[in-house]
Each structure stands twice: as C-alpha cells, then as structure tokens.
C-alpha positions as CSV (number, residue, x, y, z in Angstrom):
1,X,-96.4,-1.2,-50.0
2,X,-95.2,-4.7,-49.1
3,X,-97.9,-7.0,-47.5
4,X,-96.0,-9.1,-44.6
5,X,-97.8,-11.9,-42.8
6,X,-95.6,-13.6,-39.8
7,X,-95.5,-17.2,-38.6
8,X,-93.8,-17.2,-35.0
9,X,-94.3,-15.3,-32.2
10,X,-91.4,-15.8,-30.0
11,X,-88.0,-13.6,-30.3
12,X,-87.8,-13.5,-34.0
13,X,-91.5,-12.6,-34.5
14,X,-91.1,-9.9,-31.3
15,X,-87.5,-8.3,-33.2
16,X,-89.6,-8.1,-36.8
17,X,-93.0,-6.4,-35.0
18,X,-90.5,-4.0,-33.4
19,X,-88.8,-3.0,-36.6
20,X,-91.1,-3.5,-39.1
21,X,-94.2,-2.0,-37.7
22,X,-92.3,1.8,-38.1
23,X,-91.6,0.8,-41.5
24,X,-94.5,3.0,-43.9
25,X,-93.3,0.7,-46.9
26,X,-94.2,-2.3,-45.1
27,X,-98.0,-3.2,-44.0
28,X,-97.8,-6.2,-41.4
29,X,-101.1,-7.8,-42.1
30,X,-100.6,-10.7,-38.8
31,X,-98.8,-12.7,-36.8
32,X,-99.0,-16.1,-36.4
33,X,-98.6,-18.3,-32.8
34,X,-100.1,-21.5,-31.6
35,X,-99.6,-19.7,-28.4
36,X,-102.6,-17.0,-27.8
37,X,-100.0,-16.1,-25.3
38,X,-96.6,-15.6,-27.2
39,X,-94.6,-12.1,-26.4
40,X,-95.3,-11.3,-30.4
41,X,-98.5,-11.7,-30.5
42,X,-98.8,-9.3,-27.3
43,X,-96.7,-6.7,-28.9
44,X,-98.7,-7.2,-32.1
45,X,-102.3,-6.2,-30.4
46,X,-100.5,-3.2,-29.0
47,X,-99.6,-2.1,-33.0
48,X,-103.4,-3.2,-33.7
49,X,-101.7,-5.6,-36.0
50,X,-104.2,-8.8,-36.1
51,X,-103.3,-11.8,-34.9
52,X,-104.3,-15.7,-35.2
53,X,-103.2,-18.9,-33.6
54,X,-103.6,-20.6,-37.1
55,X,-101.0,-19.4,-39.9
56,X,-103.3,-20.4,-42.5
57,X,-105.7,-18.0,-41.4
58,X,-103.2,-15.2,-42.4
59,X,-103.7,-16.3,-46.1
60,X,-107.6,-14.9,-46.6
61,X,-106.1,-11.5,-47.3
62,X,-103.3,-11.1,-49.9
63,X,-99.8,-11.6,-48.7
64,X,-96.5,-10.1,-50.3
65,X,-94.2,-12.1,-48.4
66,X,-94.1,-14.7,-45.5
67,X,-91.3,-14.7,-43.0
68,X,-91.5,-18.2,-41.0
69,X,-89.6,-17.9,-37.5
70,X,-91.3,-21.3,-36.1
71,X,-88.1,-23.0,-36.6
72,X,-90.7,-25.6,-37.6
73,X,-90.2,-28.0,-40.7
74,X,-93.4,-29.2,-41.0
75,X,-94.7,-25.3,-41.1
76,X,-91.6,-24.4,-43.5
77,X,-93.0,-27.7,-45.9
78,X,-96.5,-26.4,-46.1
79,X,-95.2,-22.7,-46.9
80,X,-93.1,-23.7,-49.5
81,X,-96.0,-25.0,-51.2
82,X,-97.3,-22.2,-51.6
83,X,-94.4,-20.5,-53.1
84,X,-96.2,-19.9,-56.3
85,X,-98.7,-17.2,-54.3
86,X,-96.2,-15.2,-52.6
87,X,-92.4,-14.8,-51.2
88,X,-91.4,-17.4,-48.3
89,X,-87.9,-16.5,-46.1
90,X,-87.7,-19.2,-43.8
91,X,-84.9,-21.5,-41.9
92,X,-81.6,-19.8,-41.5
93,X,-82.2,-16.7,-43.8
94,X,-85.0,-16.2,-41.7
95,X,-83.2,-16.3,-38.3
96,X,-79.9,-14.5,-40.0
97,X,-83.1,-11.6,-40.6
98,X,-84.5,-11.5,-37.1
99,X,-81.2,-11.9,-35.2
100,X,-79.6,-9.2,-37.2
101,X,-82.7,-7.2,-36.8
102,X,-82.7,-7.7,-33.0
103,X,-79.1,-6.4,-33.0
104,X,-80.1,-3.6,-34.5
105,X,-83.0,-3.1,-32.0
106,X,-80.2,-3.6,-29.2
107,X,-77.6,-1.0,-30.5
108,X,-80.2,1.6,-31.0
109,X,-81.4,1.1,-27.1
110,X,-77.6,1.4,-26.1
111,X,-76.9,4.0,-28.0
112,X,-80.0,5.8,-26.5
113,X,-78.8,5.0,-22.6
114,X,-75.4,6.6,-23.8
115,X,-76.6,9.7,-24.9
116,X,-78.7,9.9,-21.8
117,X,-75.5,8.9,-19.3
118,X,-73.5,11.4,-21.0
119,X,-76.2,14.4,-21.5
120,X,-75.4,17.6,-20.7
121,X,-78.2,17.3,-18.3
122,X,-76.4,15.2,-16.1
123,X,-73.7,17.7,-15.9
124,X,-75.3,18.4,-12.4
125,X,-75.2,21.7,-10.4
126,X,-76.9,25.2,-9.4
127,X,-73.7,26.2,-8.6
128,X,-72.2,29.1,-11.3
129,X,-69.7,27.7,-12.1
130,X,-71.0,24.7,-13.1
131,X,-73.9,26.5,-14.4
132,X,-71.8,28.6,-16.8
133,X,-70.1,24.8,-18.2
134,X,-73.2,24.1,-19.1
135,X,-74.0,27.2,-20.6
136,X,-70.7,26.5,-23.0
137,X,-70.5,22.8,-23.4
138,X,-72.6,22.3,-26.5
139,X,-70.9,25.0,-27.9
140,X,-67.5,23.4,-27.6
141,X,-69.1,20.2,-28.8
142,X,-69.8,21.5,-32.2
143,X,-66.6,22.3,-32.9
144,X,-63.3,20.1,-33.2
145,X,-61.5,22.4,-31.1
146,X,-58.8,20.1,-28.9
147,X,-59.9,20.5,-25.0
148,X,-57.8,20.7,-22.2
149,X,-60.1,19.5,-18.7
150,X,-58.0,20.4,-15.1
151,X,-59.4,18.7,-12.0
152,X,-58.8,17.3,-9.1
153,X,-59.4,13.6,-9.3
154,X,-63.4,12.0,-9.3
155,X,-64.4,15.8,-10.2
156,X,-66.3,14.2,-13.4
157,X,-63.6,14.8,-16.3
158,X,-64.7,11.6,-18.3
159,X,-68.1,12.4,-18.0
160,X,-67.6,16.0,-19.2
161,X,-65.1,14.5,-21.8
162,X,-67.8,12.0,-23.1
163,X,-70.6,14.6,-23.4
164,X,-68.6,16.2,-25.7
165,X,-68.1,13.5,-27.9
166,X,-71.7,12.4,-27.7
167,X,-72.9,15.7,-29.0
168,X,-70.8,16.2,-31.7
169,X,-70.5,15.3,-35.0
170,X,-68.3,12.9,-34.4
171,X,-70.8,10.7,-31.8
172,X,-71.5,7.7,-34.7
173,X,-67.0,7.5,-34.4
174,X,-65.2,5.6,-31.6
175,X,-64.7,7.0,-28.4
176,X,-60.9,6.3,-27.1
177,X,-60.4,6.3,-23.5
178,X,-56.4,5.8,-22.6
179,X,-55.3,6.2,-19.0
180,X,-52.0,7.8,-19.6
181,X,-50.9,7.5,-15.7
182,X,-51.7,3.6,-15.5
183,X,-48.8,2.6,-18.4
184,X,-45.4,2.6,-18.2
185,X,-43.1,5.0,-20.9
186,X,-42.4,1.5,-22.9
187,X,-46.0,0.5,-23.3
188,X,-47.6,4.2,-23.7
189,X,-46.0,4.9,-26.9
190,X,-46.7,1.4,-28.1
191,X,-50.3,1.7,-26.9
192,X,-50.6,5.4,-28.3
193,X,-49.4,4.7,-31.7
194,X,-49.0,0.9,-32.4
195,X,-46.3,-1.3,-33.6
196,X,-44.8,-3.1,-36.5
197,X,-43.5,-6.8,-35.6
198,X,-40.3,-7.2,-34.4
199,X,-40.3,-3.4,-33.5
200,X,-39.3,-4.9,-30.0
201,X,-38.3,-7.5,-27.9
202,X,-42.0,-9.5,-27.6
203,X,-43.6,-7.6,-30.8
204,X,-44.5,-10.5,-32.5
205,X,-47.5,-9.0,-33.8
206,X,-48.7,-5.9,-35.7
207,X,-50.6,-3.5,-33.3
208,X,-52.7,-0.4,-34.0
209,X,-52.2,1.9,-31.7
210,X,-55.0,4.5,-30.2
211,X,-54.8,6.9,-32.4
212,X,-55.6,4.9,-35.4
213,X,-58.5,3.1,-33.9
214,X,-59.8,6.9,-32.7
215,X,-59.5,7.6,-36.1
216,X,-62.6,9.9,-37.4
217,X,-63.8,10.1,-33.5
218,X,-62.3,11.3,-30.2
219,X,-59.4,10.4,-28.2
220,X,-59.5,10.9,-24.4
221,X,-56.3,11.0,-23.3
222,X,-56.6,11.1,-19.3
223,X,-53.8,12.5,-16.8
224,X,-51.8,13.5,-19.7
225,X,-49.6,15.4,-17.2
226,X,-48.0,11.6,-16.7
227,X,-46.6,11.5,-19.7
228,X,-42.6,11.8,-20.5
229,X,-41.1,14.5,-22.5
230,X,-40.4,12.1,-25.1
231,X,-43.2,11.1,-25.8
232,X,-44.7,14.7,-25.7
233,X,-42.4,15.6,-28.5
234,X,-44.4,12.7,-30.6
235,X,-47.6,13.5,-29.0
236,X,-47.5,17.0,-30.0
237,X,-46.9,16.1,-34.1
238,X,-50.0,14.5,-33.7
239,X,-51.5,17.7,-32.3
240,X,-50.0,19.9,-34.8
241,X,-49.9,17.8,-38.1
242,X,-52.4,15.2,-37.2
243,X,-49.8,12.1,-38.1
244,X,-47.4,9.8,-36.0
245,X,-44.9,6.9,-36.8
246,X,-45.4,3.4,-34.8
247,X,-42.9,2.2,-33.2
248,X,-40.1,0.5,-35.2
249,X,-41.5,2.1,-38.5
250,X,-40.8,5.3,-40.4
251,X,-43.9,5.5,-42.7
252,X,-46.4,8.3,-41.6
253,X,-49.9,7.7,-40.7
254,X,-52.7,10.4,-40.9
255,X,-55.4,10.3,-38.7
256,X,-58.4,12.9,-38.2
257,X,-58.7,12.8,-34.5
258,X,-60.4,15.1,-31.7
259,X,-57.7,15.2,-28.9
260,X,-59.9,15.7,-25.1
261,X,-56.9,15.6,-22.5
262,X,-57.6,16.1,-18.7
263,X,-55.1,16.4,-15.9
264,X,-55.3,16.1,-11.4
265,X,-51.8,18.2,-11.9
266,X,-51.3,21.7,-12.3
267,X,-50.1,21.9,-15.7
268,X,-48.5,25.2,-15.7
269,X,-46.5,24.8,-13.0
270,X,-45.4,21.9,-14.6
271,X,-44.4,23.7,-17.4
272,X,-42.6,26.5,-15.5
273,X,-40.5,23.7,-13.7
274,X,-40.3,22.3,-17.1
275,X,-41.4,19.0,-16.3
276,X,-44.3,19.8,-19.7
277,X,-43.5,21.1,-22.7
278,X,-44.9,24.5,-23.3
279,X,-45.8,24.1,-27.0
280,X,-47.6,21.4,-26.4
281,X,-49.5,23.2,-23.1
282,X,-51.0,25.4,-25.4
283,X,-52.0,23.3,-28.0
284,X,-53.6,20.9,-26.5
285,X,-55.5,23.9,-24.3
286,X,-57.4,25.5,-26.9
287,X,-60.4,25.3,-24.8
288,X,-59.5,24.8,-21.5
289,X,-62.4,23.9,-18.7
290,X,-61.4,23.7,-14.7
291,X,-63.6,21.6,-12.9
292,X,-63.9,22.8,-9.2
293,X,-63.5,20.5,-6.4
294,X,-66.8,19.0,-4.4
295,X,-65.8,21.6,-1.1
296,X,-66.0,24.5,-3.4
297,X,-69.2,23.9,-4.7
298,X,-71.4,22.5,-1.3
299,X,-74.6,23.8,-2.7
300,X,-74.7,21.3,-5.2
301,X,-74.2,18.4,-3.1
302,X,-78.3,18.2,-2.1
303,X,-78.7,18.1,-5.9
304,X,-76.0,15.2,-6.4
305,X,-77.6,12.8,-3.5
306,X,-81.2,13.4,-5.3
307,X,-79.4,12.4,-8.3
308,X,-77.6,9.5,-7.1
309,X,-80.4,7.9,-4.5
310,X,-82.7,8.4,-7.6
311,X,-80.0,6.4,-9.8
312,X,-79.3,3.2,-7.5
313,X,-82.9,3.1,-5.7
314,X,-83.6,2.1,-10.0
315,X,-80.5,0.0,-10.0
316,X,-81.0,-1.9,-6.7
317,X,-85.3,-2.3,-7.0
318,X,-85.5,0.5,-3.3
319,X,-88.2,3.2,-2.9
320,X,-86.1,5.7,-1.0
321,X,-87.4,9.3,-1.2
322,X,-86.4,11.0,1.6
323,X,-83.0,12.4,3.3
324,X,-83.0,12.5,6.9
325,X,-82.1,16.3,8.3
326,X,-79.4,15.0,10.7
327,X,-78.0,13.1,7.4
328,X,-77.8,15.7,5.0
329,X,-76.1,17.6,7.2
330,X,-73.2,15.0,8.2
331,X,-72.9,15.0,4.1
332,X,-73.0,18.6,3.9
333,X,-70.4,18.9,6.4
334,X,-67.8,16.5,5.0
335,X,-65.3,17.8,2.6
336,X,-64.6,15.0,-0.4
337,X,-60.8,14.2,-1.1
338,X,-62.2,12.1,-3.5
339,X,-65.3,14.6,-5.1
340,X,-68.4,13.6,-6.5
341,X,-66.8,9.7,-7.4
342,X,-66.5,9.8,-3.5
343,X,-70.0,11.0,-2.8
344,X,-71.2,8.1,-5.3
345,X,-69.8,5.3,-3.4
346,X,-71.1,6.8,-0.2
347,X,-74.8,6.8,-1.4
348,X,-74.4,3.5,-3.2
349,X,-72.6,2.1,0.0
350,X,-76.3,3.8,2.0
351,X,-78.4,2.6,-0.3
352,X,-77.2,-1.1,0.4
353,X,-77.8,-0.9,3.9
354,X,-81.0,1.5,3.9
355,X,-84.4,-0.8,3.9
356,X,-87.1,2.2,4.0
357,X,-87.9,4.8,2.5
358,X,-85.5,7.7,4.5
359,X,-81.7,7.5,4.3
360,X,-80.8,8.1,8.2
361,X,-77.2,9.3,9.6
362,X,-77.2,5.5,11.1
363,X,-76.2,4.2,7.2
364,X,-73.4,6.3,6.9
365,X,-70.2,5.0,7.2
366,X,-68.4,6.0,10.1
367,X,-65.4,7.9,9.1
368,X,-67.6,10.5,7.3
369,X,-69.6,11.2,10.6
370,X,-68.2,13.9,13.0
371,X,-66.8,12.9,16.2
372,X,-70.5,12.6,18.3
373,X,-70.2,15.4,20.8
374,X,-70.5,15.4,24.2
375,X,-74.1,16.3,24.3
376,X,-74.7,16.3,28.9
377,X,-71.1,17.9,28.9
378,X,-72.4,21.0,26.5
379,X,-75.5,21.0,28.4
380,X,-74.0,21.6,31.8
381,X,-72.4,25.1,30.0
382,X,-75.3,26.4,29.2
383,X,-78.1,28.5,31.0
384,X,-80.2,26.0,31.7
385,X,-78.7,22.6,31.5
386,X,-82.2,20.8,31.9
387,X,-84.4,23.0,29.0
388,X,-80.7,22.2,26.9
389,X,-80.8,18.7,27.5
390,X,-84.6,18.4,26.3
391,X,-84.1,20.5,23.4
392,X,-81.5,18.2,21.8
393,X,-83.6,15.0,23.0
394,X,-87.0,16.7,20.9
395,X,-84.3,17.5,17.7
396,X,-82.5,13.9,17.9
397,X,-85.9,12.5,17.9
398,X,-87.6,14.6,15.0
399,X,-84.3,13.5,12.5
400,X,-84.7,10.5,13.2
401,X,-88.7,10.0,12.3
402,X,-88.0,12.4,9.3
403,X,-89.7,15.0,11.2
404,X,-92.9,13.2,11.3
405,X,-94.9,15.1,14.4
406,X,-96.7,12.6,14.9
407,X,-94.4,9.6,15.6
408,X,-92.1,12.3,17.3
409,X,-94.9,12.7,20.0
410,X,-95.6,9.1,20.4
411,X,-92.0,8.4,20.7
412,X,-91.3,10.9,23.1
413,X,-94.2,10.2,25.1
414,X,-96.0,13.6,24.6
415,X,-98.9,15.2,23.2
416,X,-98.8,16.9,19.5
417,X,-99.8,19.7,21.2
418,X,-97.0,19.6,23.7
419,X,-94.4,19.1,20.8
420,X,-95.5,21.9,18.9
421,X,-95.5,24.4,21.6
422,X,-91.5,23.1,22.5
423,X,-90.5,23.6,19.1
424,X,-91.9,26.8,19.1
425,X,-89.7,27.6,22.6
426,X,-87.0,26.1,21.3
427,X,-87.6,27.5,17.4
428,X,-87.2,24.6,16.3
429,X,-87.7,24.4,12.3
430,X,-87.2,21.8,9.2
431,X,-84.2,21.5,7.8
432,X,-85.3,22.8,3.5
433,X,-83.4,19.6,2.5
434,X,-85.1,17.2,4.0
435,X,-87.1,15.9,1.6
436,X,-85.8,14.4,-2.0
C-alpha cells in the first residue's frame, strides 16, 4: 500500500481526497493547509484522514510519496530536499495530476445526472399504457434491435429514445441526436453521412457525417418522416448493410450503429400514399412504441405537475408543496396540443410567478383557464338562487386558502363551526389532488 501525505488544501488537495481516499492501494496518511479552514482539510476530517497546518508535521510517520499542490516555491524547495526519503510530484505534474483527476470527478457526476434524467423511472405515468412501456423498455434496451417511436409532438420521444441508449450496452458510445425536419435535402445527406472536399460548391473541408461519429453508439434520427425518398434509398443501406458513401466519394464506410427514429406523422399512411418507402418502414420498425397524446392519458397529469413543481421548486431555490383544488382542475381540464413539453412550460412559467408554498389558479396563464362563468346568472336558475350564491362563495373561498378551515372561516367571517355544518349542506368535500 502506497503511503500519500498532501501539501495543499485548496482544489487540488479537495480533487486528490475525493479520488484517492476510495483507492484501497493508497493510504492517505494527511493533508497539509496553513488554513485550519481550507475545503480539503474539511473533506479530509470527514474521511478521518488527519490533518495539520504544518506540512512537516506529516513527515513523523513514513511517507511513500508527497504530492505538493501549494503552488508554493518555497514549499516545492524544501520538499525537494528531501527527495532522498521519499517520492515528491510537485509544480505542473502535480496540477496536470489534480486537474485531470478533477475532470474525472466531474465526468463521473455528469454521467450520474444523465443516467438519472434519462431513467426509466422518469418515464412517468399510472396510466397502462404508459405502464406497459415501462414494463418493456429495458427489455428493448438490451438488445440492438432498431426502434421506431410514433407521437405526436412534446409526447417525450427523446427522452424515451435516450433511456434506451443509457441502459444499453452501448451507454459509454456517443449519443447522436439529428433533427431530420430542421435541414434542408442538400444539407441532410451531407450532415447524415459527411463529405469529401470539393464534393460541392463550399466543401472546402472534409466532414464526418452522423453516422460515423455514432459509430459504436446510437443514432436518433428525429421526424424521420421529413426525409426525401432519396435519401431513404441511402438511408435504408445503412439499415440493411450497416455502410454509406459520403457525398462526392465512392469508398464504403462501415459503421456499427443503433438506429432510434421517431416520427409526429403517420408513417403508414405515408407509405400507402407513397410519400415513405415501405422497405424501409419496416426496417426501421422492428420495435415500434406509440406514445399517446397528454388528452388520452389525463390521469397522469397529477403525477407530471408533482414531478415538475418537484423539478424547478430544486432549480429555482421555491418550497412549493401544494396544488390548489380549483388549479388542478383548470389543468386537468385543458387538453395539451403541445403534450407534456406543453405542461412543462406551464409549471415552469407558475413556478416563476408563485411566491408560497400553494400553486393557485391566479398563476396560470390565461389562455389555459376556462372562460369564468357567469356565476349570479347560474345562480338565478337554480332553486334557490341565495343558498347557490353562498355555496360557490364558501367553495371559491376554500380553493383559494388550500382548504385550510381555519383561514376559510376567518375569511368569510364565520365560525368553524358554521363552516363545517355548510359544507356538510352543501357536501362539500376535498378535491384527492390537492395536496403534492
């Protein structure tokens, strides 16, 4: 076991604590800091590792090696006496150690929030149809089976697209995104397969294209319906053979690449008014997944608000916990063009504007909100206009404290007592999604 003693205690001392304390060939035996008060001497006492405010004292023990991150000549002199006794990195091959070590401490924690944004457990829904997805997905992930995702637009294809990736072998390979729908037929083919120079008019360069730079990983070719029936004919060699030409070249390239294509269109329609070839319909669906729109699956949409208030109330430093009743329901009500991306910018645009702890129908934006009734009108047509007036007063009033019973009575001026017996005439009860 190597015996390491630290001089330095600021980010180079803090990225070698964090590394080499998992180490079990390495014993750290202190760390070094004229500061009692330096970020890696803290992290040290956490590890139990000892520390000092004098480097010499780490020297009454035997020492291995010495790794000086003071940046300090006068400490790197006095080390390098003492060369003879043990190993000394210092200066640059010292920083080139830490920094290199702190990139690694950086790409793991990256890594680690990807695989948590793109777990199947964010794949949210009760719904069975989104239940049975995630019943399937790691399945599919295992295998390098090419994927064909339908949707309407915002109903989470990239997400369900990256999962896949994440958990498959393939997750230490690139991830390609290409937005087939956002380039023209010119560029696409360029962009999909690369270029030689001079294959063109402005190709003044070598390009690799997506395919080679997917290489070994997955390529997520989104709204592939887009694309012209030329460039299908090339796509779908890649499909079948697994090799392409770039443009303005006739050698062949191989590439071992997982194709994940997704669509808004109805792809077999398109192929019927042959606007798709059919060949390359049915390759590229060899596991096909539909993703339902946000109206057909309403009962999830308490789960996605938990999930998103939860999300930014993190992001933006808030403490919301609660969903008003008269809120949820506006959001229950309203039907999503745009799906769950839609519903995400609606919370995010609530959350900016919310400043306590319940999200109220008064944050949402306007053209969500039904058209407010004509409450005294509605009244009149009932039974008993007065007992109908009073009834959606006490309801107004209880959304808006989060039915809170208590600041329900004092707001309306009445006894608890009172309040409870009215809600009982009226039968009056909690909405079951009030509360996140």
């Amino acid at each position: 076991m190597t015996k390491v003693a630290i001089v330095g205690g600021g980010r180079g001392g803090t990225a070698l604590i964090e590394i080499l304390h998992k180490d079990p060939l390495v014993k750290i035996v202190g760390i070094a800091d004229i500061n009692p008060d330096a970020p890696g001497l803290d992290m040290a006492r956490r590890f139990k590792i000892p520390t000092v405010t004098d480097y010499r004292q780490l020297f009454k023990s035997p020492v291995d090696l010495v790794i000086d991150v003071t940046g300090s000549k006068a400490v790197r002199d006095a080390l390098e006496e003492r060369r003879s006794e043990m190993e000394v990195i210092g200066g640059l091959s010292a920083k080139f150690m830490w920094q290199l070590i702190e990139e690694r401490i950086k790409s793991k924690v990256m890594t680690e929030e990807l695989r948590a944004r793109y777990s199947f457990e964010n794949v949210i829904g009760k719904n069975e149809k989104i239940q049975e997805l995630y019943r399937i997905l790691p399945e599919i992930a295992k295998t390098n089976a090419t994927v064909l995702i339908e949707g309407e637009s915002g109903t989470g294809k990239e997400l369900i697209a990256h999962s896949i990736h994440q958990f498959s072998l393939r997750e230490d390979k690139p991830f390609i995104r290409v937005n087939c729908a956002a380039l023209a037929e010119s560029l696409l083919e360029s962009e999909l397969f690369g270029h030689v120079k001079g294959a063109f008019t402005g190709a003044i360069t070598h390009k690799l294209g997506r395919f080679e730079l997917a290489d070994g990983g997955t390529i997520f070719l989104d709204e592939i319906g887009e694309i012209s029936l030329s460039t299908q004919v090339k796509l779908l060699r890649v499909v079948q053979e697994g090799e392409f030409e770039k443009v303005g070249d006739s050698r062949r390239i191989k590439v071992d690449v997982r194709i994940i294509a997704a669509t808004n269109k109805d792809l077999k329609k398109a192929v019927e008014m042959k606007e798709f070839r059919q060949d390359l319909y049915y390759r590229l669906r060899v596991v096909p997944i539909f993703l339902p729109p946000l109206r057909e699956r309403k009962d999830d949409i308490p789960l996605l608000v938990n999930h998103f208030i939860g999300r930014f109330s993190k992001e933006m430093g808030k403490k919301v916990t609660r969903v008003s009743p008269e809120a949820m329901k506006i959001l229950m009500a309203y039907d999503y063009p745009g799906n769950i991306r839609e519903l995400e910018n609606i919370i995010e645009h609530v959350m900016v504007f919310c400043t306590g702890d319940t999200l109220q129908a008064e944050h949402l934006q306007k053209d969500i909100q039904p058209a407010r009734p004509d409450v005294i009108g509605k009244a009149i047509e009932k039974e008993d206009p007065l007992q109908a007036m009073e009834q959606e007063l006490i309801l107004k009033v209880l959304n808006q404290t989060g039915w809170n019973y208590k600041k329900t009575a004092e707001k309306l001026k009445i006894s608890r007592t009172t309040l409870w017996r009215k809600m009982k005439e009226y039968r009056l009860e909690k909405d079951p999604h009030v509360s996140i």
